[in-house]
C-alpha positions in Angstrom: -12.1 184.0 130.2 -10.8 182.2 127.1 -12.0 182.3 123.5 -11.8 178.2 124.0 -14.1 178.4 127.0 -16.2 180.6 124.7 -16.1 178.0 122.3 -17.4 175.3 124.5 -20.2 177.3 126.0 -21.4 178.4 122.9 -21.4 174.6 121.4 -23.4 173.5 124.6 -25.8 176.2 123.9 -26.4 175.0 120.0 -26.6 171.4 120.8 -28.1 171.0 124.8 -26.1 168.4 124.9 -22.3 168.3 126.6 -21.4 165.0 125.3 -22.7 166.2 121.9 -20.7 169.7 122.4 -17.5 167.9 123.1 -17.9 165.8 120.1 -18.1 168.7 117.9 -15.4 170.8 119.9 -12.9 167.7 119.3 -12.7 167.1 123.0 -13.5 164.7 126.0 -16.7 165.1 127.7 -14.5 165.7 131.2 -12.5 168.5 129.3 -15.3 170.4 128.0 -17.2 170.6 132.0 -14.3 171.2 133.2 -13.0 174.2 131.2 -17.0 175.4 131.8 -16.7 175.2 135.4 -13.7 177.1 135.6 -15.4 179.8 133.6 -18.4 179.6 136.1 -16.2 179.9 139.0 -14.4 183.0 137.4 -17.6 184.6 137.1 -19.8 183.5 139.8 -22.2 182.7 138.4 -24.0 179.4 136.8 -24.2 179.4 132.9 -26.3 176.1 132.5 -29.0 174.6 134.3 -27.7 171.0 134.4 -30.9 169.5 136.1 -33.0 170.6 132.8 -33.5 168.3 129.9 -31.7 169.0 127.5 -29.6 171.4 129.2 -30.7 174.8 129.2 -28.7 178.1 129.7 -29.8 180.7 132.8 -31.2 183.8 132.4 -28.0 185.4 133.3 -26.2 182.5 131.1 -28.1 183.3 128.1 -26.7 187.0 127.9 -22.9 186.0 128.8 -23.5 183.9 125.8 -24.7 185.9 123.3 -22.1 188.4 124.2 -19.3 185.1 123.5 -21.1 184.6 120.3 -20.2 188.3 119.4 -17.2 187.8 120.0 -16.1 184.6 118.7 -17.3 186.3 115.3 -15.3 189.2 115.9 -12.0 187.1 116.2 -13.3 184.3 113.5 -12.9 187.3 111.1 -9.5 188.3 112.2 -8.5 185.1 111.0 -10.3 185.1 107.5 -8.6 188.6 107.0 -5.6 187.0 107.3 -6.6 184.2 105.0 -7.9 186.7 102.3 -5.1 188.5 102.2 -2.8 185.7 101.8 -5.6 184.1 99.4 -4.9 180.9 101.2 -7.9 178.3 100.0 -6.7 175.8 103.2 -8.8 176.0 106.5 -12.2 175.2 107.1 -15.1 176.4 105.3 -18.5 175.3 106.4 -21.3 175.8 103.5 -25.2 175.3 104.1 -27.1 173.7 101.4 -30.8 173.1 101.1 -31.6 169.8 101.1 -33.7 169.8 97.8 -30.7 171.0 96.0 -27.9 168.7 97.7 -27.8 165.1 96.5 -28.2 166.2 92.6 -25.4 169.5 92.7 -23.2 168.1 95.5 -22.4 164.5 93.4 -20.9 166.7 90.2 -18.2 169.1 92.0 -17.6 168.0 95.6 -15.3 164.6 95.1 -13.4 166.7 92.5 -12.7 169.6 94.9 -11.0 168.0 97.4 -8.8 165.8 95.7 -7.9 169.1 94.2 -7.4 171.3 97.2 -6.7 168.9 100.5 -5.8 171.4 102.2 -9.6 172.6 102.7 -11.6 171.2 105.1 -15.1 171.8 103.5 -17.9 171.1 105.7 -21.3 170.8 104.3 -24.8 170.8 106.5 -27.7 170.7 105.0 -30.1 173.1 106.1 -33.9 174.6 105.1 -33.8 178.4 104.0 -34.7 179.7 107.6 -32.3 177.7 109.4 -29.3 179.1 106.5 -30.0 182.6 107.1 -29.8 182.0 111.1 -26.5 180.4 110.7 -24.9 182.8 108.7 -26.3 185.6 111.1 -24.2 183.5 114.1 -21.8 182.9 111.7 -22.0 179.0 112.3 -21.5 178.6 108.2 -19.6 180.7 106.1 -21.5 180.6 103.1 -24.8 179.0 101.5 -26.5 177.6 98.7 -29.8 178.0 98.1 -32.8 179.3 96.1 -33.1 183.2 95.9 -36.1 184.6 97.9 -37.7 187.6 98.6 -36.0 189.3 101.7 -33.0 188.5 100.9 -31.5 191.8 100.6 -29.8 191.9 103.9 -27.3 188.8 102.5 -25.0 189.3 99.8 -25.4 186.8 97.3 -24.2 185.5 93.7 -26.7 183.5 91.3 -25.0 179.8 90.4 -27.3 178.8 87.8 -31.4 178.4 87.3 -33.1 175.1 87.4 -36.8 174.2 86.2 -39.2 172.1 88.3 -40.3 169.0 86.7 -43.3 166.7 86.9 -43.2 163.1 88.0 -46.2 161.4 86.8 -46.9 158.0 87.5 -47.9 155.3 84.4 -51.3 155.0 86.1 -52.2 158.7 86.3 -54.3 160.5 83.9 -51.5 162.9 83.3 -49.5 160.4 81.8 -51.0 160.5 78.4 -49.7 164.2 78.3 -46.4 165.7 77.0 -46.3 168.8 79.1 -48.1 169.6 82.3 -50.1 173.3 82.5 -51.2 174.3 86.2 -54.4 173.6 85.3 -53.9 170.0 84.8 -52.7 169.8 88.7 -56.3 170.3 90.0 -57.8 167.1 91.6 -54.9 165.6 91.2 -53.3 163.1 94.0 -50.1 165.1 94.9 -46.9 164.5 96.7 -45.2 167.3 98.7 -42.8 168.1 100.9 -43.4 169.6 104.5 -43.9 173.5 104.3 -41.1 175.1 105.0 -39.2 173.9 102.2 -39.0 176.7 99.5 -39.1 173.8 96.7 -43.0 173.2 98.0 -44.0 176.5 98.5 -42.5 178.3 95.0 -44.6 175.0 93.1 -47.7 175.8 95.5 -47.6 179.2 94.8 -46.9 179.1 90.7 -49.5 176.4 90.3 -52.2 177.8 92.6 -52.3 174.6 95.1 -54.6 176.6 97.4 -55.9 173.3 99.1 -52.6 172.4 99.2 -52.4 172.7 103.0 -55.9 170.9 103.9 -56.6 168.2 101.0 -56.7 164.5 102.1 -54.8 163.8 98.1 -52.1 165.8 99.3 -49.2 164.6 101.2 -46.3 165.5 103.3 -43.3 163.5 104.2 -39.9 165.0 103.7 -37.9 163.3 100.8 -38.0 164.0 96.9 -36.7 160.2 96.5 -39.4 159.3 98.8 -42.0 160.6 96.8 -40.6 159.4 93.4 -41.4 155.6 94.8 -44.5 156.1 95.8 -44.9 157.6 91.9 -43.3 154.5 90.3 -45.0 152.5 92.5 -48.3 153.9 90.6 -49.3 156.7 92.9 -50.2 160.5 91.6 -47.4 162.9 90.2 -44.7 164.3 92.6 -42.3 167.0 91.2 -38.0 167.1 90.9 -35.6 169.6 90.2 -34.1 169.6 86.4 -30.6 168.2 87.8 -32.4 165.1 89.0 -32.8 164.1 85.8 -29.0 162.6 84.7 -29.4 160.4 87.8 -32.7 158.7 86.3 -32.6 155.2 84.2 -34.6 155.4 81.2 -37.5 153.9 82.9 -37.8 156.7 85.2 -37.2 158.8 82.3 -40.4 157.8 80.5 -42.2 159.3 83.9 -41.1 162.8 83.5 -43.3 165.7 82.0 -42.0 169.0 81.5 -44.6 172.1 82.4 -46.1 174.1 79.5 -44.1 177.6 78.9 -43.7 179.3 81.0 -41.6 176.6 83.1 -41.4 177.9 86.8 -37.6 177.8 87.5 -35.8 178.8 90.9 -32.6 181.1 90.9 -29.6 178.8 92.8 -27.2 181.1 94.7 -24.2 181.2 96.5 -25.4 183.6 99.8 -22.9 185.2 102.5 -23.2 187.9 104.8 -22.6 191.4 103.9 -19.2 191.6 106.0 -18.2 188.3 104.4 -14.3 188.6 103.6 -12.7 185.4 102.4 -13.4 186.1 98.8 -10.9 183.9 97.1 -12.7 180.8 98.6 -15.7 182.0 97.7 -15.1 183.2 93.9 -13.2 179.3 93.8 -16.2 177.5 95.1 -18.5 179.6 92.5 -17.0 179.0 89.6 -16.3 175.3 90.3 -19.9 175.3 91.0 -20.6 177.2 87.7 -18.3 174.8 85.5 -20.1 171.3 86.9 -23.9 172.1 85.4 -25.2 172.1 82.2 -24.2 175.6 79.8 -28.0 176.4 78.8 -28.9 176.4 83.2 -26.5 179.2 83.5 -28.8 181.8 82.4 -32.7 182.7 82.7 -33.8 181.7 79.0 -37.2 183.0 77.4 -39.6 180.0 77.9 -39.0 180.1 82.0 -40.7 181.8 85.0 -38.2 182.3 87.8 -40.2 181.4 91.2 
């Protein structure tokens, strides 16, 4: 039994897919079944069901790959120990990212990094909070950046910066005669949300007391902040963004924003890895390139905001 085979069976298991697990092992469908046969045939026993759609693991199969998983960790960190103590910044590092936070943080440091160091393979998935904290358990990602939560204590984790929510109003709403938004104002109104799940949606439905958030026909769920800004433009309700958004914005869209009325509920960004987490030098790199990209006054929690 190989750590490749491991490898293989391990990627079959994440993705029920072999063509899909070859892809992502860098291989040829034949070579990946192949090397999984062999490893069946060593152990006599069958690790997938391949008549199930999408291909599912055996009872037996399940524990022989869990137990891979374990170890596959196990030797990952060998070579990050290595790494560390050479402080090499080449290799691959894989970084979650929540997909609220992505399109407006990734833009002003990730071009710039790896012109500057390519001999890093960063890889970047974006992922919702619950998925992060699974992949970091299985050690699929090495680190993650997202909003600081409660239960959280188990990770170890650095703050990036702190960002406030903003309101999106649209021209024929009757917010748009105001110049700051209060929870208050948000009652009746014709709201666009993301699906739960998303910690951007439920930190805004808890600070502004949404409670018929989940059940009123005026509020709506797709999945996309951009989404939700065109329906607003377009002359539909108020939708909310995240303070980076707003360099990317003409000054059209500009005249659409509202700030909320002190205090202004504002999520903590971190930088989150597991306790046992050892490649440091990567990590303190990645953090203060983060840090140096954003605005000075985000770095720090000031006096007229509400973290959420």
């Amino acid at each position: 039994m190989t750590l490749q085979q491991m490898e293989y069976i391990v990627a079959v298991y994440r993705l029920r897919h072999f063509a899909k697990a070859a892809e992502y092992c860098k291989v040829t469908q034949p070579t990946l079944s192949s090397m999984i046969q062999k490893l069946e045939d060593e152990l006599g026993i069958k690790i997938f069901d391949r008549t199930a759609q999408p291909v599912t693991p055996t009872d037996i199969g399940q524990r022989v790959i869990e137990q891979s998983w374990k170890v596959l960790i196990r030797a990952r960190k060998i070579k990050d120990i290595v790494a560390e103590a050479k402080q090499a910044l080449g290799g691959t590092f894989r970084i979650g990212i929540l997909p609220t936070i992505a399109p407006y943080l990734l833009p002003r440091f990730f071009p710039q990094l790896t012109s500057q160091y390519p001999e890093m393979e960063l890889k970047v998935i974006e992922m919702k909070t619950e998925e992060i904290k699974r992949a970091l358990a299985r050690a699929e990602i090495d680190a993650a950046i997202l909003v600081r939560l409660d239960n959280m204590e188990h990770f170890a984790s650095t703050t990036l910066f702190y960002e406030q929510f903003i309101a999106y109003v649209s021209r024929e709403d009757r917010l748009f005669e105001k110049k700051s938004i209060r929870t208050a104002d948000l009652n009746n109104e014709f709201i666009w949300l993301l699906d739960e799940g998303h910690c951007f949606r439920d930190q805004l439905v808890k600070f502004c007391d949404l409670k018929e958030a989940r059940t009123s026909k005026t509020t709506y769920s797709l999945g996309s902040i951009e989404t939700f800004m065109r329906m607003v433009e377009n002359g539909k309700g108020i939708t909310f963004i995240p303070e980076l958004a707003l360099p990317q914005l003409s000054d059209r869209q500009r005249e659409l924003i509202r700030p909320f009325a002190i205090p202004i509920p504002t999520r903590e960004i971190i930088m989150m890895t597991t306790k046992s987490f050892v490649r440091h030098a990567v990590l303190n790199m990645l953090i203060d390139t983060i840090k140096s990209s954003v605005p000075e006054n985000m770095l720090k929690l000031n006096n007229t905001e509400q973290r959420v």
